[in-house]
N, C-alpha and C positions, 0 to 999 in steps of 0.2 A: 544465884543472884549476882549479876553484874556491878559494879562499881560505878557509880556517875561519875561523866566525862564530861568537864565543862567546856563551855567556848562563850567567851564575856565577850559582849558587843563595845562597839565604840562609847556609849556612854558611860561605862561601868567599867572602862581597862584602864583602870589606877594600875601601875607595874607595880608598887609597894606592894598591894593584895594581890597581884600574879606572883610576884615572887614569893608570896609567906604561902599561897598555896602551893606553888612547886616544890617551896621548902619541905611541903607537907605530904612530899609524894603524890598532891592533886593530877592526876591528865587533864592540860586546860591546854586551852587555845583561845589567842586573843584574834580580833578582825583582822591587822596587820598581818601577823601567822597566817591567816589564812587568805590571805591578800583579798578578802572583801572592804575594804576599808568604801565607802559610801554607798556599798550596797544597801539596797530598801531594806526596810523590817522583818517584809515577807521574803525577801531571796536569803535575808541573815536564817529567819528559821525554817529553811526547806532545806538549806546548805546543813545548820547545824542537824539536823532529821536527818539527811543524807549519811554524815557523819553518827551517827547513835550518839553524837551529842546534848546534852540540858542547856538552855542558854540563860544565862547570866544576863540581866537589864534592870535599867533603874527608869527606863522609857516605860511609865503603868500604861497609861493611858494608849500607846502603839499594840504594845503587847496582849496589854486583855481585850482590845476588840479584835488581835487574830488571834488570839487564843476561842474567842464565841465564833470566830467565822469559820476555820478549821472544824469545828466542832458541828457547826450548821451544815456543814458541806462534807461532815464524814471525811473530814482527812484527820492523818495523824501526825505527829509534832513529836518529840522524843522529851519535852516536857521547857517549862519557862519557870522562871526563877527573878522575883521581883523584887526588888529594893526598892521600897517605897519611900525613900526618903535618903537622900544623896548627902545627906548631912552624917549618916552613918558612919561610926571610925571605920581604918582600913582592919585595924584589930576586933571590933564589931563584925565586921562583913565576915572577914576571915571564919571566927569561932563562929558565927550561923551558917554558913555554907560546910563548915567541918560537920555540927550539929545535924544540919539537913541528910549532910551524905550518910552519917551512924545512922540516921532513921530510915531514911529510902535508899534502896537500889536505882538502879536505872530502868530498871522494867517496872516499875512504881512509879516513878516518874512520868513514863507514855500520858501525853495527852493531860497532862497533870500541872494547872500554877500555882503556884506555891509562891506564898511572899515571906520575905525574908524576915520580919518583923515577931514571925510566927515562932524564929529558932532562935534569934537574938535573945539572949538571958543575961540579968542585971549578974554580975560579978561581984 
């Protein structure tokens, strides 16, 4: 079982939480890194699917209707990861994406959204 590989879209690339995951040993990619910086939603997650990356967004509302369209059309997605709420600390985001990766692999992930709300745990 593989290790998830993030890639945080524009909305969601605070560098404070890019850096406490690099600090954490994370493989992340942000848009810039990847020089998609105003790519669409969908070419963000065909690139991060290209990539066997998870992608990181606090965009719900983009992300789960392609998350149901992929699904209707029989494509695959290497998985979406939702912060439903952009009010989240960057140390919140952090310890749920740490939490999320202890539970899933990346091949658990395929095809798989997962909101971040779900791993977030009161301290």
């Amino acid at each position: 079982m593989s290790q998830i590989r993030l890639y945080i879209d524009e909305d969601s690339g605070n560098l404070s939480l890019v850096e406490a995951l690099r600090n954490s040993a994370v493989d992340v990619m942000t848009t810039p890194d990847a020089n998609k910086l105003s790519s669409s939603d969908e070419e963000q997650l065909i690139w991060a699917t290209e990539e066997g990356r998870v992608i990181y967004t606090s965009n719900m509302g983009d992300f789960c209707r392609l998350h149901r369209t992929f699904a209707e059309r029989k494509r695959t997605h290497s998985g979406i990861i939702v912060a439903t709420r952009q009010s989240y600390s960057i140390g919140a985001q952090w310890r749920g994406i740490l939490n999320l990766m202890a539970a899933k692999s990346a091949e658990e992930m395929i095809n798989q959204l997962e909101f971040m709300g779900g791993y977030i745990r009161a301290e």
